[in-house]
C-alpha positions in Angstrom: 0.0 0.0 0.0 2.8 2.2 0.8 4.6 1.9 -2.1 4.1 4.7 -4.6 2.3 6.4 -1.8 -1.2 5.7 -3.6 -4.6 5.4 -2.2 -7.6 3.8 -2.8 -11.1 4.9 -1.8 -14.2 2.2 -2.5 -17.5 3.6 -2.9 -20.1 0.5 -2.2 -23.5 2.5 -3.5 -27.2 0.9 -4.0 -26.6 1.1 -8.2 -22.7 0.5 -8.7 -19.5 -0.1 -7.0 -16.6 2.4 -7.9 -13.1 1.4 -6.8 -10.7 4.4 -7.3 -6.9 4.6 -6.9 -5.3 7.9 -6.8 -2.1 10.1 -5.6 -1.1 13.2 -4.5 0.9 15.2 -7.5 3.7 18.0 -6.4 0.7 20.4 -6.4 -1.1 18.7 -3.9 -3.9 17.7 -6.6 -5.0 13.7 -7.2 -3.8 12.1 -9.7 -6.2 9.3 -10.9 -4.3 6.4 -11.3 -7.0 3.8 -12.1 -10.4 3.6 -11.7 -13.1 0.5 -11.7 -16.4 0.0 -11.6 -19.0 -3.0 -11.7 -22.8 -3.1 -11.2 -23.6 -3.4 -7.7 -26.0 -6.2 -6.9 -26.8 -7.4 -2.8 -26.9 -3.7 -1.8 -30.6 -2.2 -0.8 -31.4 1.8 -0.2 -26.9 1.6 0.8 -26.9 -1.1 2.9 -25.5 -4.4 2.2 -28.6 -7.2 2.2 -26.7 -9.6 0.6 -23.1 -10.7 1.2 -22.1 -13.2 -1.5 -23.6 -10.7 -4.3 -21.4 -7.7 -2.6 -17.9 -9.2 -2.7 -18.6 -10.8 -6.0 -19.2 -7.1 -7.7 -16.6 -5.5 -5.0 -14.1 -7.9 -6.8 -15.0 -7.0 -10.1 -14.4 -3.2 -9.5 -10.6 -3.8 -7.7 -10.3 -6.4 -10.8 -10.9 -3.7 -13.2 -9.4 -0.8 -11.1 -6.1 -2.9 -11.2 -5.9 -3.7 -14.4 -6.2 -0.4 -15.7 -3.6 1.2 -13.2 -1.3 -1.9 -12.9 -1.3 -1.4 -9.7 -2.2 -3.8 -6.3 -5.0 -3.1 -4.4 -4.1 -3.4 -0.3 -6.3 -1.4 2.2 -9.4 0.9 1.0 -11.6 3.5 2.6 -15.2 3.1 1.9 -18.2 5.3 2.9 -21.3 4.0 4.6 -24.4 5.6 4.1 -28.3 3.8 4.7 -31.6 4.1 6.5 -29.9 3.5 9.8 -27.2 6.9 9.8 -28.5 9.3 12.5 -26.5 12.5 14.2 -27.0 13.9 17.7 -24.9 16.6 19.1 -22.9 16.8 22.1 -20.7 18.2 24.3 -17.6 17.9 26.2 -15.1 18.8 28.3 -11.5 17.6 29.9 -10.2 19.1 32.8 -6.2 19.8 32.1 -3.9 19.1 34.9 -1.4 21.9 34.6 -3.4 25.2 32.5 0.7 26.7 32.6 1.3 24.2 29.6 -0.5 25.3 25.9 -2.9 23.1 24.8 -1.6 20.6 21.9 -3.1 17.8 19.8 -2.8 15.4 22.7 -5.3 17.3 24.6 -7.4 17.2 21.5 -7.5 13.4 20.8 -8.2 13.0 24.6 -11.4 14.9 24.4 -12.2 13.3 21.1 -11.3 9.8 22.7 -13.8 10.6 25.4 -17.3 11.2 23.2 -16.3 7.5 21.9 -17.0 6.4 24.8 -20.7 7.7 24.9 -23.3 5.3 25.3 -25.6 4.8 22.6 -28.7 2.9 21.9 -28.1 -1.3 21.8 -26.8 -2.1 17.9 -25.5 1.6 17.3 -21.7 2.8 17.6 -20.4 5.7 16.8 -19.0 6.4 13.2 -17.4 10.3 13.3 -16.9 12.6 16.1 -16.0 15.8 14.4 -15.8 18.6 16.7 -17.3 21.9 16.0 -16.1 24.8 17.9 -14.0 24.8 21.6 -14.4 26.7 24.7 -11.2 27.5 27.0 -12.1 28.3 29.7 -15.7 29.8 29.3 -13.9 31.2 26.1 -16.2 30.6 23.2 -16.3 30.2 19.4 -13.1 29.1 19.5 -11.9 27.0 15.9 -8.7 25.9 17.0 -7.4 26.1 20.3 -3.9 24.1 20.3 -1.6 26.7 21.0 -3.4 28.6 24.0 -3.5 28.7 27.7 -6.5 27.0 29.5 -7.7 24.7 32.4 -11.1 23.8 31.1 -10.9 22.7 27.2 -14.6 22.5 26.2 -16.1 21.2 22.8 -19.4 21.1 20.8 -19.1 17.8 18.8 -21.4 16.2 15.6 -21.9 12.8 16.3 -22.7 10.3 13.6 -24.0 7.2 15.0 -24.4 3.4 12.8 -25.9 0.2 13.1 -23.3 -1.9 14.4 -24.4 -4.9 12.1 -24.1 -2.8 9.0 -20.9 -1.7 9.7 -20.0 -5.1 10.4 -21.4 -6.5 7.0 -19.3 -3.8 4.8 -16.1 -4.6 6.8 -17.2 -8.5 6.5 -17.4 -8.3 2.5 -14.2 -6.2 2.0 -12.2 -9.2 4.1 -13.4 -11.2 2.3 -13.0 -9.7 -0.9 -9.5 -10.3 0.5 -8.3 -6.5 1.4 -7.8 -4.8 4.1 -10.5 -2.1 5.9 -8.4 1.2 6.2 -11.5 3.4 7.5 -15.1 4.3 6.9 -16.5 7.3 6.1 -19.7 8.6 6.1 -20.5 9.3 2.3 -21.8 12.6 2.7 -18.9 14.0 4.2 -16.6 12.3 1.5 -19.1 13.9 -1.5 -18.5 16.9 -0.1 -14.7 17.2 0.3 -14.4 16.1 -3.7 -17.3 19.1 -4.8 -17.7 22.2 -2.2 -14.5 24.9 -2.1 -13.9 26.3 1.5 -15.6 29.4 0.1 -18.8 27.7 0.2 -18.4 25.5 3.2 -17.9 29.2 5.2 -21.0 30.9 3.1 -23.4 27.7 4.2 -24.1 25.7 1.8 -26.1 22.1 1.7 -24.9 19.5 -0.6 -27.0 17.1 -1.8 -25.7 13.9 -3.3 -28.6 11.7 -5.1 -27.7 8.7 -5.5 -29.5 4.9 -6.7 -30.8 4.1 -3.2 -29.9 7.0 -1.2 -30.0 10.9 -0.9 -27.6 12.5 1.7 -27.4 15.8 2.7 -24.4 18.1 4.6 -25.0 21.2 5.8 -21.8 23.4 6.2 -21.5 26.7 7.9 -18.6 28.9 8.8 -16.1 26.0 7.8 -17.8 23.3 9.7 -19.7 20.8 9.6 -23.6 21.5 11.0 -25.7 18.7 10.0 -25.2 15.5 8.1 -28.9 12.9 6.8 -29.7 10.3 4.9 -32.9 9.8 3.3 -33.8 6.5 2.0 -34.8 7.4 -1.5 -33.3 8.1 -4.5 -32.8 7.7 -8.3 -34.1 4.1 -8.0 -37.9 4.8 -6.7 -38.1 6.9 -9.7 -36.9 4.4 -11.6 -39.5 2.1 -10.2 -42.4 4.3 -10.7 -41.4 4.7 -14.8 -41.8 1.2 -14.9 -44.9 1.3 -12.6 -46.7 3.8 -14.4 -45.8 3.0 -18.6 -45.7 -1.2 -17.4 -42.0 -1.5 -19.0 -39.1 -3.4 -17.9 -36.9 -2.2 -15.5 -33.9 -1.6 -17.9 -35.7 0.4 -20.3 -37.3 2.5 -17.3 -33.6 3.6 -16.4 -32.5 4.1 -19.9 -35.9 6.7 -20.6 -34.8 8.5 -17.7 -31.6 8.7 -18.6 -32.1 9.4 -22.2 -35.7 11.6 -22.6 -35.8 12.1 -18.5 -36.7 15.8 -17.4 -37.7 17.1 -13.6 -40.0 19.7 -15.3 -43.1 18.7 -17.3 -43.8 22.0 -18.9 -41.3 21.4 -21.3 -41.9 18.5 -23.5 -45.0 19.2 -26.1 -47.9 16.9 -26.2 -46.6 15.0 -29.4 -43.4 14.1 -28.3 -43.2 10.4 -28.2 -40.9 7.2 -27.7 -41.5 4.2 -29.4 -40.1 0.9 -26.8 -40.1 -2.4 -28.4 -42.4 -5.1 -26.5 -41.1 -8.6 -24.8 -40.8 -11.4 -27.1 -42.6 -10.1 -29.6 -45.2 -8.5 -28.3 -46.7 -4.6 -29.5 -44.3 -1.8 -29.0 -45.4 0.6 -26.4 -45.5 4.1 -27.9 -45.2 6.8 -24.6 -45.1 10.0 -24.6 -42.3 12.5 -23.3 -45.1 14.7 -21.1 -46.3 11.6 -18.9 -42.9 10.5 -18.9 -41.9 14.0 -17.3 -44.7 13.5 -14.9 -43.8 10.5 -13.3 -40.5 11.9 -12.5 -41.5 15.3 -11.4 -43.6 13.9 -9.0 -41.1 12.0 -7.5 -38.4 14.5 -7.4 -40.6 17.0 -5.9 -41.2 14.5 -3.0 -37.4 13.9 -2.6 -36.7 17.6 -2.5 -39.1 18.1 -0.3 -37.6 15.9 2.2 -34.2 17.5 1.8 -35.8 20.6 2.4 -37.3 19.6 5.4 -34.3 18.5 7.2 -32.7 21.8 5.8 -35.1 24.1 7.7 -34.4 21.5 10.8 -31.0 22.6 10.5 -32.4 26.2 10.8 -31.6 27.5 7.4 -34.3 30.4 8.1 -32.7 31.9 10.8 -30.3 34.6 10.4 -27.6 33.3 11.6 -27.8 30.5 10.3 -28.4 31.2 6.5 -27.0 28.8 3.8 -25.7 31.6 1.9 -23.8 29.8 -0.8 -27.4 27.8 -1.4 -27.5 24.2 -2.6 -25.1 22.1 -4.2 -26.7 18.7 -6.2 -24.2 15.8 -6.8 -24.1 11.7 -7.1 -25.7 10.3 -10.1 -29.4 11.6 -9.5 -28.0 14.9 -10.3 -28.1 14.5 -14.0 -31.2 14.6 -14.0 -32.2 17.5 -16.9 -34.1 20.5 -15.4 -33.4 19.4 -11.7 -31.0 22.2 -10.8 -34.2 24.6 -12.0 -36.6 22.6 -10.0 -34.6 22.8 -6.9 -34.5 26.1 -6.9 -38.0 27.0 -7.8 -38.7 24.6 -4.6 -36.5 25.4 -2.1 -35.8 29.6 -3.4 -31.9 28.8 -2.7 -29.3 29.4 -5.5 -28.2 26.0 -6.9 -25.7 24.5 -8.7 -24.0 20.9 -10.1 -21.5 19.7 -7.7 -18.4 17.9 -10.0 -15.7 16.4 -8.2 -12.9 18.0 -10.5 -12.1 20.6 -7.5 -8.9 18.6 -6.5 -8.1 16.8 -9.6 -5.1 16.9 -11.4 -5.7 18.9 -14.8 -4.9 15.8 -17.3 -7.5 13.7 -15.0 -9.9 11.6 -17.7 -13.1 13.3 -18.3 -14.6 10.2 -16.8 -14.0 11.0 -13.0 -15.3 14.7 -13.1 -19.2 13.4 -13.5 -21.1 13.6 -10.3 -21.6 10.1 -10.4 -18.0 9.7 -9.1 -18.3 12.2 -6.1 -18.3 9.7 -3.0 -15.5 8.0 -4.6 -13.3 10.8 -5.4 -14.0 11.7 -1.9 -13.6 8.6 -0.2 -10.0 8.5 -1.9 -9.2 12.0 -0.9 -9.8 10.3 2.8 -7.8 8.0 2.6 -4.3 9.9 1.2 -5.2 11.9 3.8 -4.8 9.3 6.5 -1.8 7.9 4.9 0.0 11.6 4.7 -1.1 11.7 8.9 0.4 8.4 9.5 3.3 9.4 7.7 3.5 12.3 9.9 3.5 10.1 13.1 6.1 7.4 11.6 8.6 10.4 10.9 8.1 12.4 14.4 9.0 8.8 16.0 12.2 7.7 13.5 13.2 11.8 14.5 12.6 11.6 18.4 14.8 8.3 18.3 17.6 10.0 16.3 17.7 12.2 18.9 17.3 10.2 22.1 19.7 8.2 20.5 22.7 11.3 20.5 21.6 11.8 24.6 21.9 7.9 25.2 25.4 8.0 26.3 24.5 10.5 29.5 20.8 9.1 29.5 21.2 5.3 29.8 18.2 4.0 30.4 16.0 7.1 30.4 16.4 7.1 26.4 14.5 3.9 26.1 11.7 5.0 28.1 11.6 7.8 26.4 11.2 6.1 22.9 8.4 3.7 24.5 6.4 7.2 25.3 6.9 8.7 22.2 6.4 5.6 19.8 2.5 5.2 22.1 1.5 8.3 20.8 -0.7 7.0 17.9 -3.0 9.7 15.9 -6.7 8.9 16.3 -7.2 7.5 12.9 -4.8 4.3 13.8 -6.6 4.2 17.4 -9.9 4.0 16.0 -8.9 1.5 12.5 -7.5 -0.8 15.4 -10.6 -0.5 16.8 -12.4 -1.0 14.1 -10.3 -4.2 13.1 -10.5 -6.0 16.8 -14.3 -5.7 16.2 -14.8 -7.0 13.1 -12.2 -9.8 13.6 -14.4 -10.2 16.8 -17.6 -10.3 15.2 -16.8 -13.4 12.4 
C-alpha cells in the first residue's frame, strides 16, 4: 500500500461499485491512477442485504481498477451511508492538569477519545466525532485552540452514529474480498470534500448527493460541519415508478430516464413520443415525453421536499444561520435534466451541479469529473489523507529516536523510556482503525 504512496477509496452504492486509486501530485492535486467499476447487486437503499452478491461485484471493481492502473489493491476506505445513519450533538469537556502548559493535539485526541466512549442505543456505535467549535475556559467560538492557555478545554461535537451490524457486514465483504479495511467514512462528508471549495463551506451551503438508493445531505457553515442525513430514496424509486406507471421493464425504465428524463413537465409538447419495443414479440409501447416527465416530477418533488425539510431543521431560516452559498446537487441523481431549476423553484436557494474535478489533477480523464463519481473521489481524498497523517507520526517517532539516541550515552536507560512514550503516541485514525479491526475480527 505504501509503495508509490497511492490510495484507494471504494464507494459501495445501492446502483454501482466504484473502486478508485489515486495520488497526490507536487501540487497537492490527485492524480487518478486507475479507476473501476462494476454493477452493484446485494446492496438495498446503501446497505448491504446480501453478502455473497457484494464481494462478487466489490471484486469486479478492484479487478478492473487494477488492471487499468497496474497497480495492487491493499487497504481501502469506503463510505457508509443507509436508513440507519442518524447524528445527535454533544458536548464535552476535559479538565487539564497543569493550565501553565498550551494546549496541543494530545489534549485534542483525549477529548475526542472521550465522546467515543458515549453510550448509545443497543446495535448503534459511533462512526465520526467531528468537533465543532472549543471553549477554553468559558472562552467561546473558538476554531482551533492548540496553542493557548487554559484549564477547562470544552467542545461542541457532531456525532454520527451506525448500526453496528451494518458496519459489520461492509467490513465483513471487503475481508473477504480479500483486502484490508483502512477506514469508513460517512458518504456525505466524503461527496463533499471532492465538490464544495472552503468558500462555500464558510458561506453555508447544503450538498445534496442523489444517488440509486440514497440521498444524503451536509449542511456546512462557517467551515464546519452543522448537520449530516440520509434519506432513504433516491434515483431508484423513480426508476421504479417509470416502470410502474408505462408497465415497462426495468432496464428500459432507467434508460428513458436517462435518455428523454426531465424534472420539469412543462417542457416537452404533447406529441413528443418514444416508441419501446415489446417482450418477445409482443406490441411496441408508444409513450409520450409529457407523462414520462410526470412520473418523475412527481417523484423528485417528494425527494426535495424531504431535503428541504431536514434543511429548515437545521435552521436555514434563521439569520444566523443562512446557507448563503445555497444548494449544491451531486451523485448520479444529479443529471437529472431540469433538476438544478426545480430545486431552486422549490427550495428559493441558489443551486448548482457539484463535480468532483475541484482537487483533480488537470490531465485527469473526463470520466472521473461526472457527479456520479463524487463519493469515490471523496472517499480517496480520505484515505491519502490518512496515509500523509500516518506518515507524519512514523517520521516524528524515527526523529525523536535519532535524537534520544545522540543523549543515550549520558541518558542510559532514560532514552529507552523515552522512545516507548513517544512511539505510544498514535493519531486517532490508527486508534480507531484498530478499533475497528479487533471488532470486526471479533464479530466473524
Amino acid at each position: 500500500m505504501e509503495q508509490g504512496n497511492y490510495s484507494v477509496g471504494l464507494d459501495i452504492g445501492t446502483t454501482k461499485i466504484v473502486a478508485i486509486i489515486g495520488r497526490e501530485n507536487e501540487y497537492g492535486k490527485i492524480e487518478i491512477l486507475g479507476i473501476g467499476r462494476s454493477k452493484s447487486l446485494g446492496v438495498h437503499r446503501g446497505v448491504v442485504n446480501n453478502i455473497t452478491q457484494t464481494i462478487s461485484s466489490i471484486q469486479q471493481a478492484v479487478e478492473q481498477a487494477e488492471l487499468n492502473s497496474g497497480l495492487k489493491i491493499g487497504s481501502v476506505v469506503v463510505g457508509i451511508a443507509g436508513q440507519h445513519i442518524r447524528s445527535l450533538h454533544h458536548s464535552d469537556y476535559i479538565t487539564r492538569p497543569n493550565s501553565e502548559e498550551v494546549i496541543d493535539g494530545v489534549d485534542l485526541d483525549k477529548l475526542c477519545n472521550q465522546v467515543y466512549k458515549l453510550v448509545m442505543l443497543p446495535g448503534e456505535e459511533i462512526i465520526h466525532v467531528l468537533p465543532q467549535e472549543y471553549k477554553v475556559d468559558g472562552q467561546s467560538e473558538i476554531k482551533e485552540p492548540v496553542g493557548m492557555y487554559g484549564g477547562r478545554l470544552e467542545a461542541n461535537f457532531h456525532v454520527v452514529v451506525g448500526q453496528v451490524s451494518s458496519i459489520k457486514n461492509i467490513g465483513r465483504c471487503i475481508k473477504s474480498a480479500g483486502l484490508d479495511l483502512g477506514n469508513i467514512t460517512l458518504e456525505p462528508l466524503a461527496s463533499a470534500d471532492a465538490v464544495l471549495s472552503q468558500e462555500e463551506k464558510e458561506a453555508g451551503v447544503a450538498l445534496i448527493d442523489i444517488g440509486g438508493g440514497t440521498t444524503d445531505l451536509a449542511i456546512f457553515k462557517d467551515g464546519i460541519i452543522r448537520h449530516t442525513s440520509v434519506i432513504p430514496f433516491g434515483g431508484n424509486v423513480i426508476t421504479e415508478d417509470i416502470k410502474e406507471g408505462c408497465s415497462i421493464i426495468e432496464k428500459q425504465a432507467e434508460l428513458l430516464k436517462i435518455k428523454f428524463g426531465s424534472a420539469w413537465p412543462g417542457e416537452n409538447k404533447d406529441n413528443e413520443i418514444v416508441s419501446i419495443p415489446g417482450l418477445r414479440g409482443r406490441e411496441p409501447k408508444e409513450i409520450t415525453l409529457k407523462n414520462l416527465s410526470k412520473i418523475i416530477h412527481a417523484r423528485v418533488v417528494e425527494i426535495v421536499e424531504q431535503v428541504y425539510v431536514e434543511i429548515k431543521n437545521y435552521g436555514h431560516e434563521e439569520q444566523k444561520k443562512k446557507l448563503i452559498a445555497g444548494i449544491v446537487l451531486t451523485g448520479g441523481g444529479s443529471q437529472l435534466k431540469h433538476l438544478k431549476q426545480l430545486v431552486e423553484y422549490i427550495t428559493g436557494m441558489d443551486t448548482r451541479i457539484g463535480y468532483p474535478n475541484e482537487h483533480l489533477a488537470g490531465d485527469s480523464d473526463e470520466e472521473v469529473a461526472s457527479p456520479l463519481y463524487a463519493t469515490a473521489v471523496g472517499l480517496l481524498m480520505n484515505s491519502l489523507e490518512a496515509g500523509k497523517k500516518n506518515q507524519v507520526v512514523h517520521q516524528e517517532e524515527v526523529h525523536e529516536e535519532e535524537v534520544l539516541v545522540g543523549q543515550e550515552n549520558d541518558l542510559g536507560v532514560q532514552a529507552n523510556n523515552a522512545t516507548v512514550t513517544q512511539t505510544e503516541r498514535k493519531s486517532i485514525f490508527d486508534k480507531w482503525s484498530e478499533k475497528l479491526k479487533d471488532f470486526l475480527d471479533n464479530a466473524e
